[in-house]
mmCIF file of the C-alpha atoms, coordinates in Angstrom:
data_MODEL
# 
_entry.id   MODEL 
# 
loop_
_atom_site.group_PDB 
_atom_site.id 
_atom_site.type_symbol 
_atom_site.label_atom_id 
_atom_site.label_alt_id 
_atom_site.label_comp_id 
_atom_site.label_asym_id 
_atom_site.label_entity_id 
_atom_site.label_seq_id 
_atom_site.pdbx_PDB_ins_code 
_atom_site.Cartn_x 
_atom_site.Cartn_y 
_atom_site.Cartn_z 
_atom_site.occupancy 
_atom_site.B_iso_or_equiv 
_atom_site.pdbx_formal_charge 
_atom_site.auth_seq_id 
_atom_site.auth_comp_id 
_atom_site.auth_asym_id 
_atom_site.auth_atom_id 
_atom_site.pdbx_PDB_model_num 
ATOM 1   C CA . UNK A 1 1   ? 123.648 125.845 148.894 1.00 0.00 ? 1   UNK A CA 1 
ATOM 2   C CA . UNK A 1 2   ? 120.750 122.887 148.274 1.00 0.00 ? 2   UNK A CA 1 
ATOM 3   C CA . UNK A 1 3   ? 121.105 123.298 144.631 1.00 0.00 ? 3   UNK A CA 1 
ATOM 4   C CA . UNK A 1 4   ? 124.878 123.025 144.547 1.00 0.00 ? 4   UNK A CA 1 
ATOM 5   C CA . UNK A 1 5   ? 125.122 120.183 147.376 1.00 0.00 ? 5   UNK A CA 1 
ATOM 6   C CA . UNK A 1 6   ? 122.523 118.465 145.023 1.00 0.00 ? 6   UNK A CA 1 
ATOM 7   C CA . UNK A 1 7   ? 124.433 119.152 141.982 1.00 0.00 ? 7   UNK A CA 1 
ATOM 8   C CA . UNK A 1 8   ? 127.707 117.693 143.403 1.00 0.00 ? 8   UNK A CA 1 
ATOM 9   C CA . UNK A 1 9   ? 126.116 113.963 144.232 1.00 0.00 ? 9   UNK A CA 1 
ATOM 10  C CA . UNK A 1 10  ? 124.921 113.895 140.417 1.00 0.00 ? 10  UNK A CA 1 
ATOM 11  C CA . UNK A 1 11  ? 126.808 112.063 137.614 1.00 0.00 ? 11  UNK A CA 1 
ATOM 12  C CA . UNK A 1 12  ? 130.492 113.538 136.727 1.00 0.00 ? 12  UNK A CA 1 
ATOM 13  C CA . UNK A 1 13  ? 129.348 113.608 133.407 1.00 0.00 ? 13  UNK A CA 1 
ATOM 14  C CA . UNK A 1 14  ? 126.586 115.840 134.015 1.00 0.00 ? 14  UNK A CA 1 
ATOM 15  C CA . UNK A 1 15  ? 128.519 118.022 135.990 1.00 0.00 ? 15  UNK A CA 1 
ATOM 16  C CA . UNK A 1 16  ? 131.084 118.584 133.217 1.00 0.00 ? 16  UNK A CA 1 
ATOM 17  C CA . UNK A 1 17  ? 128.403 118.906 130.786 1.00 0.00 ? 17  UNK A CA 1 
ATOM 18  C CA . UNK A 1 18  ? 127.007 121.869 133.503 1.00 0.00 ? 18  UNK A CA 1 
ATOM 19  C CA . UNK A 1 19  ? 130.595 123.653 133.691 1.00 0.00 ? 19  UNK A CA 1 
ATOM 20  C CA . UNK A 1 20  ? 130.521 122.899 129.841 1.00 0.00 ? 20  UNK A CA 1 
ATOM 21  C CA . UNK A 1 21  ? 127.527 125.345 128.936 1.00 0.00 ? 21  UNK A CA 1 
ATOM 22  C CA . UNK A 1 22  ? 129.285 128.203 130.955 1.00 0.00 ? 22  UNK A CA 1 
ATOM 23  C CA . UNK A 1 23  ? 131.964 127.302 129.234 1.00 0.00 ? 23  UNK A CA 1 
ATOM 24  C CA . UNK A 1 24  ? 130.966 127.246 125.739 1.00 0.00 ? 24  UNK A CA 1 
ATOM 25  C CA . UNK A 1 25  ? 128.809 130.499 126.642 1.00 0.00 ? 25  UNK A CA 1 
ATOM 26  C CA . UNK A 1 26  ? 132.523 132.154 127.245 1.00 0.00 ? 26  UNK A CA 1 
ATOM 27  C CA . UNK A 1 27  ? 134.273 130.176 124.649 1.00 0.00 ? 27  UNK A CA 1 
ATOM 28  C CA . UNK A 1 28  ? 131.584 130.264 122.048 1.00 0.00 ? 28  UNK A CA 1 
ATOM 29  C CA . UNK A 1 29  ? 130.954 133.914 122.598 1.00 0.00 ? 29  UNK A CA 1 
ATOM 30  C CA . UNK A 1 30  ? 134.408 134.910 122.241 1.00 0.00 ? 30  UNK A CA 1 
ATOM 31  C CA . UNK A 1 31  ? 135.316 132.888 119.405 1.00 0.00 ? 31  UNK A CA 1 
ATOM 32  C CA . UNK A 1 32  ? 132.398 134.662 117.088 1.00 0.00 ? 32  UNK A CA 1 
ATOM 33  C CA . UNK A 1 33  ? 132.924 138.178 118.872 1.00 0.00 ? 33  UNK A CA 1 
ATOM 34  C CA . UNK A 1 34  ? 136.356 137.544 117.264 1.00 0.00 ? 34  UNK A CA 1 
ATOM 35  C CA . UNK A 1 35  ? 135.993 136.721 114.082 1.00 0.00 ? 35  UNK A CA 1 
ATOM 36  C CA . UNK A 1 36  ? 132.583 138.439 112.824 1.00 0.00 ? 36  UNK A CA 1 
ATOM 37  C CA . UNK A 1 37  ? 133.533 141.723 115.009 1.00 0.00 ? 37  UNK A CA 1 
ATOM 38  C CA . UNK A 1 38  ? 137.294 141.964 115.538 1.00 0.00 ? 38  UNK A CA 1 
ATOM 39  C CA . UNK A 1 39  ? 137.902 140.384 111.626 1.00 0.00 ? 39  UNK A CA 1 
ATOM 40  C CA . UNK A 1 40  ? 140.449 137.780 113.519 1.00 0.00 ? 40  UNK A CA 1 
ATOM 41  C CA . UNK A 1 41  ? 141.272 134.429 111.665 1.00 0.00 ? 41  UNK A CA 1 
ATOM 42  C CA . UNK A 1 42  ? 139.347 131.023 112.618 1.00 0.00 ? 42  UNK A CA 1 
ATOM 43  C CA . UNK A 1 43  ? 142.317 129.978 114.376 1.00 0.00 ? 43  UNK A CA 1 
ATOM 44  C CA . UNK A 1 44  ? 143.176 132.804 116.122 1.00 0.00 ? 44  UNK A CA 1 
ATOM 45  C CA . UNK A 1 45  ? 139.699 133.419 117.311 1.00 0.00 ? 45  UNK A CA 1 
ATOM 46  C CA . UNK A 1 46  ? 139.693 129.683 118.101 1.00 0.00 ? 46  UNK A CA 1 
ATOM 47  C CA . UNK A 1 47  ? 142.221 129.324 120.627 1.00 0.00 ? 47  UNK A CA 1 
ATOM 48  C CA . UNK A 1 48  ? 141.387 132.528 122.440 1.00 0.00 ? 48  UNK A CA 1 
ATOM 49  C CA . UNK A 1 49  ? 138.077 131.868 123.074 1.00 0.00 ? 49  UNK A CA 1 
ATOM 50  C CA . UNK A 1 50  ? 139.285 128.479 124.220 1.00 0.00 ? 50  UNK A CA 1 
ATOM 51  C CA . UNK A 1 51  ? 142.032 129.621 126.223 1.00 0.00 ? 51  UNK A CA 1 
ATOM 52  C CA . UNK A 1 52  ? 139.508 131.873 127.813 1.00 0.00 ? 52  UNK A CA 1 
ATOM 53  C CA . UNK A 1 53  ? 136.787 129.227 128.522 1.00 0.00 ? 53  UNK A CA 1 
ATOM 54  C CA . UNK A 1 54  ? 139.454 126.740 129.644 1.00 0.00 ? 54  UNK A CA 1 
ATOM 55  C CA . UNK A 1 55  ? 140.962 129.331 132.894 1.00 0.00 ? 55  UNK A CA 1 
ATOM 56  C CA . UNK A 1 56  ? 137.538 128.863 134.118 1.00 0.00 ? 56  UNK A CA 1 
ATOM 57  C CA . UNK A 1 57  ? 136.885 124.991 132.752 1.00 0.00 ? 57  UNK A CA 1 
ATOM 58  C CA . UNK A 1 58  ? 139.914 124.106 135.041 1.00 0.00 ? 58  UNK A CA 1 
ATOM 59  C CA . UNK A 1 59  ? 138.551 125.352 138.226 1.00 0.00 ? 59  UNK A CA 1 
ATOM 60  C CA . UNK A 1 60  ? 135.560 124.298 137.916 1.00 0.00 ? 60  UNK A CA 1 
ATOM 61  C CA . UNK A 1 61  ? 135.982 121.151 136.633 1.00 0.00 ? 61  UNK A CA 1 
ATOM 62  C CA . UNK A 1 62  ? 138.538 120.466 139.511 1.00 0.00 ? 62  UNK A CA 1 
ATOM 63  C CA . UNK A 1 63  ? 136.375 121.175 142.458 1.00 0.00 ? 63  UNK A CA 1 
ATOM 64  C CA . UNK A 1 64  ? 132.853 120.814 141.167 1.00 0.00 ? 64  UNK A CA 1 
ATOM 65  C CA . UNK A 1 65  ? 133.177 117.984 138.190 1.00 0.00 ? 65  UNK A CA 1 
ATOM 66  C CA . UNK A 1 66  ? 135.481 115.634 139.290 1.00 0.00 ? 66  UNK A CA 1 
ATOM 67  C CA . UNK A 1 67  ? 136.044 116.923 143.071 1.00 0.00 ? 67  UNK A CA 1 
ATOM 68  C CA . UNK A 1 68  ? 138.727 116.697 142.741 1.00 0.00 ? 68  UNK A CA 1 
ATOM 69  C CA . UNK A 1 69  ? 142.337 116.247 145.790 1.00 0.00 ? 69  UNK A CA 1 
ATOM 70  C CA . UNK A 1 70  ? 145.041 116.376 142.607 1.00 0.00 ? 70  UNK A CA 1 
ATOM 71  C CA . UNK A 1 71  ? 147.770 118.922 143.294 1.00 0.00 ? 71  UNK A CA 1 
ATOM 72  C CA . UNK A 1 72  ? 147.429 122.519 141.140 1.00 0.00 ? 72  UNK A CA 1 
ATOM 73  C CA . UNK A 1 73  ? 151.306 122.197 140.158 1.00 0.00 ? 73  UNK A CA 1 
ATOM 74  C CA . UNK A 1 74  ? 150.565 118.680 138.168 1.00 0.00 ? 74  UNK A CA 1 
ATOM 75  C CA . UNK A 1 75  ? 146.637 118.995 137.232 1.00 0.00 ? 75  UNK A CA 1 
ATOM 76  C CA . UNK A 1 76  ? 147.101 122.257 135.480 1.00 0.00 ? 76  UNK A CA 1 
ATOM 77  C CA . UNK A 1 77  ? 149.993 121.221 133.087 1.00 0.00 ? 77  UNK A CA 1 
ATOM 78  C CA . UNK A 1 78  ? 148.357 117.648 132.480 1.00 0.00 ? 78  UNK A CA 1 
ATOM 79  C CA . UNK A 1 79  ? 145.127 120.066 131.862 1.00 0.00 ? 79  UNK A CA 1 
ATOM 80  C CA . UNK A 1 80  ? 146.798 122.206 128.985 1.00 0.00 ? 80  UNK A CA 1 
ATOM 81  C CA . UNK A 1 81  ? 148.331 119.241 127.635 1.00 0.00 ? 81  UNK A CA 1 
ATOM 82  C CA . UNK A 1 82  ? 144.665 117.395 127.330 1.00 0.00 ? 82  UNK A CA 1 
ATOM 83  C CA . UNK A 1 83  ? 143.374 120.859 126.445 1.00 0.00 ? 83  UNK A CA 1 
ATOM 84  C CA . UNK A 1 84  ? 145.821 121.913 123.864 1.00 0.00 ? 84  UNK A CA 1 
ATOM 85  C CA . UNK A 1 85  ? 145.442 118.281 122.218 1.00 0.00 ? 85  UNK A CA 1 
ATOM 86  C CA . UNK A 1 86  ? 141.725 118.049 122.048 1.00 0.00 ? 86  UNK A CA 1 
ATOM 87  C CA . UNK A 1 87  ? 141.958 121.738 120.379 1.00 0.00 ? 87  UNK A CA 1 
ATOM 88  C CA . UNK A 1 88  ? 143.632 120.784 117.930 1.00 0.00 ? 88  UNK A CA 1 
ATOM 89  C CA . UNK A 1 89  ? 142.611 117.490 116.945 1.00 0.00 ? 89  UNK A CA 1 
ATOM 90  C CA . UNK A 1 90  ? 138.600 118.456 117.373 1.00 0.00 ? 90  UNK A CA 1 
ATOM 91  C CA . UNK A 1 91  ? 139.027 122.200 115.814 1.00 0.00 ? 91  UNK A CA 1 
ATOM 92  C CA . UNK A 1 92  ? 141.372 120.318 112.459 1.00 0.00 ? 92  UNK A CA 1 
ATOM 93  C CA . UNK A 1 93  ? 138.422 117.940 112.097 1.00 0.00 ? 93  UNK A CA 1 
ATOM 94  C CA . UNK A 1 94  ? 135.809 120.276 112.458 1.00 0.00 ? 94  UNK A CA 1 
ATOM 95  C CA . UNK A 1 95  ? 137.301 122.392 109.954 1.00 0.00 ? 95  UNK A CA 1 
ATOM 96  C CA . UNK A 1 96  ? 138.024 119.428 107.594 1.00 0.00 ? 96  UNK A CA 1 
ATOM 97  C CA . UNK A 1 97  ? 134.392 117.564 108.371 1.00 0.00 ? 97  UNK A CA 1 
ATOM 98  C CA . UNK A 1 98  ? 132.676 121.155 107.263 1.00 0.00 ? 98  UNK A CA 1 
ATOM 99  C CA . UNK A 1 99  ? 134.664 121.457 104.082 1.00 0.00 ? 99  UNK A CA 1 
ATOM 100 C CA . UNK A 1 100 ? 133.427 118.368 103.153 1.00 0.00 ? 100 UNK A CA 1 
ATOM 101 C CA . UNK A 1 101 ? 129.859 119.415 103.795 1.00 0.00 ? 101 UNK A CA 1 
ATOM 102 C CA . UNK A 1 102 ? 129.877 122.389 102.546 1.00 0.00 ? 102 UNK A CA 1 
ATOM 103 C CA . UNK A 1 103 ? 131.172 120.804 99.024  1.00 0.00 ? 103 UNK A CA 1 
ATOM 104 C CA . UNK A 1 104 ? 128.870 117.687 99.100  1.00 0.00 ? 104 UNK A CA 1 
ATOM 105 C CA . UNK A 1 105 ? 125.672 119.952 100.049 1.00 0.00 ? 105 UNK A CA 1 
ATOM 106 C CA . UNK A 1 106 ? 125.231 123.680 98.444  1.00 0.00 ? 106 UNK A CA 1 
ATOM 107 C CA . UNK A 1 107 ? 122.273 124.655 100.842 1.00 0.00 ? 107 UNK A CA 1 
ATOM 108 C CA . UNK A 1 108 ? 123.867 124.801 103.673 1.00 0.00 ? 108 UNK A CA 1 
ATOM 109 C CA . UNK A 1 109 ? 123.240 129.022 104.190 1.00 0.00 ? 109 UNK A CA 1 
ATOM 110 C CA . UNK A 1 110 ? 125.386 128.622 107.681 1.00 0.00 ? 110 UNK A CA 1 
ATOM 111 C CA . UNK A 1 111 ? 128.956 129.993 106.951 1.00 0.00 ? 111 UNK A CA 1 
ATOM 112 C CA . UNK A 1 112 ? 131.552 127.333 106.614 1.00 0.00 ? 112 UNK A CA 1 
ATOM 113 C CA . UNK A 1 113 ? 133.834 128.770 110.018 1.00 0.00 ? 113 UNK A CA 1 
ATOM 114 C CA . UNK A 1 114 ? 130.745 128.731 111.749 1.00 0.00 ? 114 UNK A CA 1 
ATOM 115 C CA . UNK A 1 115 ? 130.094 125.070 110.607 1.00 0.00 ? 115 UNK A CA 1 
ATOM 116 C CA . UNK A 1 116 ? 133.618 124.213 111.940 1.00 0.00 ? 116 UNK A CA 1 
ATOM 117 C CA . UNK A 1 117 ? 133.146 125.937 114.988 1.00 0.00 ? 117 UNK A CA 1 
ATOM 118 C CA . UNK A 1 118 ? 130.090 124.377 115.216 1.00 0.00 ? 118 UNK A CA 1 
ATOM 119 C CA . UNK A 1 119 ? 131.533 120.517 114.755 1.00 0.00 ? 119 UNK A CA 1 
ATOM 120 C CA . UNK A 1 120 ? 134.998 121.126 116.463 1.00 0.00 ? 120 UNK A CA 1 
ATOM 121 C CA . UNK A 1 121 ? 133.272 122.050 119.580 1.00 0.00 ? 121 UNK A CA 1 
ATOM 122 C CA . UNK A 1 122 ? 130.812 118.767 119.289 1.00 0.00 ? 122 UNK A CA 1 
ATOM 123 C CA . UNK A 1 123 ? 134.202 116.926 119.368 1.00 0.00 ? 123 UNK A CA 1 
ATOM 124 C CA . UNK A 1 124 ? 135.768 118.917 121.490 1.00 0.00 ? 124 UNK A CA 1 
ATOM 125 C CA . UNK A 1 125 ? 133.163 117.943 124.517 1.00 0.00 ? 125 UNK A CA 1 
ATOM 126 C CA . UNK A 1 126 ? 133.868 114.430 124.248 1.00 0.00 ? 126 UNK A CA 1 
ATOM 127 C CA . UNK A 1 127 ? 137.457 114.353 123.753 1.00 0.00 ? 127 UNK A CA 1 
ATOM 128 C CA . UNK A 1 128 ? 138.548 116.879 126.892 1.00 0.00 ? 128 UNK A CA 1 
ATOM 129 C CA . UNK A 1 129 ? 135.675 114.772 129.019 1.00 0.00 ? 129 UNK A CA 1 
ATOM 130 C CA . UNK A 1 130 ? 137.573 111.438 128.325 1.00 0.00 ? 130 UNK A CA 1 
ATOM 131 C CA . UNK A 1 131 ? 140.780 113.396 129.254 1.00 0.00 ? 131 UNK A CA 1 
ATOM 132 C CA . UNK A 1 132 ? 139.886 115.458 132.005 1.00 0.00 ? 132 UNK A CA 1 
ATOM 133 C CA . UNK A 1 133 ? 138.348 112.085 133.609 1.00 0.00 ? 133 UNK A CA 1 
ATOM 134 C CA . UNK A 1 134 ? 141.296 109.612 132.513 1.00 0.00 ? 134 UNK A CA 1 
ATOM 135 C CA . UNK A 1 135 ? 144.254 111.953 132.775 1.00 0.00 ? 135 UNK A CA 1 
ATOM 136 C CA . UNK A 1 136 ? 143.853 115.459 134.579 1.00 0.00 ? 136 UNK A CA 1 
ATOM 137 C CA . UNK A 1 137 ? 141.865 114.287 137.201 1.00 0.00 ? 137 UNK A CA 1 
ATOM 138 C CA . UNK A 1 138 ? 141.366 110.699 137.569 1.00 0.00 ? 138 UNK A CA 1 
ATOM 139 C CA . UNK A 1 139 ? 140.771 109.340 141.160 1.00 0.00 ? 139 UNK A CA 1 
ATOM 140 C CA . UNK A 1 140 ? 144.276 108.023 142.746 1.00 0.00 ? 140 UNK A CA 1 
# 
């Protein structure tokens, strides 16, 4: 109960970072357990293992992260709306950024998915941080 009181009074950014590497673990986990294993496409396995880490991102996020008062009804859609943006946008520039490197540089051994998974996720981070904290649960 220390550990988590002390946790809460540190920087929101922190804290989402925190939820984050739970997060990724599920999201991350899922995503590779999908494609190497299961033989599903990079966007299928994508938005699973997104979907999956984002059920637990939200409740999380909304009473650890941001401690957040907002009502369930309205945070959750504004969540998948910020969610299902920042997918796409980060996971279509991932994809697009590791094409490019894997065409401009013929050592890179790491499989191009991977490379996109890799990058989307980088962007990913940053973009659903600015929108959880701006949008889903901004302080009223």
């Amino acid at each position: 109960m220390v550990l988590l009181a002390y946790l809460k009074q540190i920087n929101p950014f922190f804290r989402f970072l925190l939820v984050g590497v739970v997060n990724t673990l599920i999201g991350l986990s899922s995503i590779f357990i999908m494609m190497h294993l299961l033989g599903i496409n990079y966007w299928g396995s994508t938005f699973t293992g997104n979907t999956l880490g984002a059920i637990f991102s939200y409740f999380l996020n909304r009473s650890f992260t941001f401690q957040s008062k907002a009502s369930i009804s309205t945070s959750s859609v504004q969540f998948v709306i910020v969610i299902v943006s920042c997918y796409m946008f980060s996971y279509y520039t991932g994809d697009l950024i590791a094409r490019h490197i894997h065409q401009a540089i013929e050592l890179i051994t790491l499989d191009k998915r991977d490379l996109a998974v890799f990058i989307g996720t980088g962007i990913y981070t940053i973009t659903n941080y600015v929108g959880q904290k701006l949008i889903v649960f901004r302080k009223l």
